[in-house]
N, C-alpha and C positions, 0 to 999 in steps of 0.2 A: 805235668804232674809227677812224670817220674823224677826228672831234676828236681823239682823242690822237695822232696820225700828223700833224696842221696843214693835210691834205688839205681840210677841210670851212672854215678859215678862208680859205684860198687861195682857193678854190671861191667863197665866198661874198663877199669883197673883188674879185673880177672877175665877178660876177655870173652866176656859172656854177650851172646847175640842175645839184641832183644826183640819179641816177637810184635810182629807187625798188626796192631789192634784197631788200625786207621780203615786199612782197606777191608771192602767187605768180600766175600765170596760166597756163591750161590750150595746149599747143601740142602737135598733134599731128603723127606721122607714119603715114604709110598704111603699112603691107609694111614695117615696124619687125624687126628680126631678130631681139628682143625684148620691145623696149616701141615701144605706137606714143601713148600720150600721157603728156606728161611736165608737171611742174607748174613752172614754171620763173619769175626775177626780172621782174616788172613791164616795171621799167627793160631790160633785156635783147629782150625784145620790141620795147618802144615806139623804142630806138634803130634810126636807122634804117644805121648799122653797129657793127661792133662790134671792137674791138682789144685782143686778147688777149695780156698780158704775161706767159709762164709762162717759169717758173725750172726750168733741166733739171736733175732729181735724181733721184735714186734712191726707188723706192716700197715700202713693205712688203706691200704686195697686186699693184699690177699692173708691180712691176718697177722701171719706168720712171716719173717725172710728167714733163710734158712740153706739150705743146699741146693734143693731143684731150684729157688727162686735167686740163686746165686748165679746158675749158668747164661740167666740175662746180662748177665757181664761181658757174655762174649761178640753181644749184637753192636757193633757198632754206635759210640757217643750219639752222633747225630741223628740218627736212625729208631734210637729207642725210642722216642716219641710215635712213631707211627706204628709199632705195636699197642702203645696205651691208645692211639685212636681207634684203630681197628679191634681192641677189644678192652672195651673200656669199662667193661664190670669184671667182679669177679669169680663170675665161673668162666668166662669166654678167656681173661687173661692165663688164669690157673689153666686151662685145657691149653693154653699155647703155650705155656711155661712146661708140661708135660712133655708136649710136642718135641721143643727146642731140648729137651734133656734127651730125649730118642733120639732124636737125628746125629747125637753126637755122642749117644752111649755105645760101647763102655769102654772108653777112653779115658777111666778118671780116678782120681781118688779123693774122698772126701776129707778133712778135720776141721773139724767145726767147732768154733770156741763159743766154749756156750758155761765159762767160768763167771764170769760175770754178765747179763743180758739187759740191754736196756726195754725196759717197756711203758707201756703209753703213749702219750704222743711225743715222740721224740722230734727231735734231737732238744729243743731248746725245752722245754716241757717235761722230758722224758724222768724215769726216776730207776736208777740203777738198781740189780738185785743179782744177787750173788747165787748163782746156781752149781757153781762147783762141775760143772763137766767139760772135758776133751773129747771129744768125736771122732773116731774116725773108722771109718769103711769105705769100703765101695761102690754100695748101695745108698745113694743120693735120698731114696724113700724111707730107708733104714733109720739114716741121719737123721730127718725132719719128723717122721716119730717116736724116736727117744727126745729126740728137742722138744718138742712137744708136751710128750709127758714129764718132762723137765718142770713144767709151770704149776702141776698141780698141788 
């Protein structure tokens, strides 16, 4: 993925290490409202922050993606199925997408493009709408309720 995006040639002509998203590593949370250990990206641990670039759109489970539902990026490709088994509606996924942003907060920063959003049923369906915002803090719950009242 990253060669075919030019990401990994970039990366690699300024000698930039890339972080390791394959292997997973065990990170726990104590008094998890859910889950308190999560197997999570290598790379995502060992950075020592983290800046998360989510695209404010419309989801078919929790609604909304957005920042908190952004840091599922860091659970391992093959792996993220067995969170949508283990919580396969959405209040049980939302409580573990809460989870996974605690166990690895506050490591982060958020900007979130939220200038143009697609909503409805995307991607092939979807229909573009132009909201005009950049996002960014710190606060992952900050992000997703101004995103939010973005739509109204």
């Amino acid at each position: 993925m990253l060669a075919g995006c030019g990401i990994q040639a970039a990366a690699e002509s300024l000698g930039v290490p890339l972080a390791d998203f394959e292997t997973g590593v065990e990170v726990s949370l104590p008094r998890g409202a859910l889950d308190c250990l999560f197997k999570v990206a290598k790379g995502a641990v060992e950075a020592g922050r983290i800046i998360g670039l989510p695209r404010l759109k419309t989801h078919g489970l929790t609604t909304m993606g957005g920042a908190l539902k952004n840091m599922f990026g860091v659970v391992p490709g093959g792996r993220k199925w067995e969170y949508h088994v283990t919580h396969p509606n959405v209040e049980t996924f939302s409580r573990m997408i809460v989870d996974l942003n605690r166990a690895l907060y506050p490591r982060r920063l958020w900007v979130m493009d939220a200038i143009t959003v697609m909503e409805g049923n995307r991607p092939a369906n979807g229909r573009l709408r132009k909201v005009g915002l950049l996002i960014m803090t710190a606060d992952p719950v900050a992000a997703d309720a101004i995103g939010a009242g973005s739509w109204e």
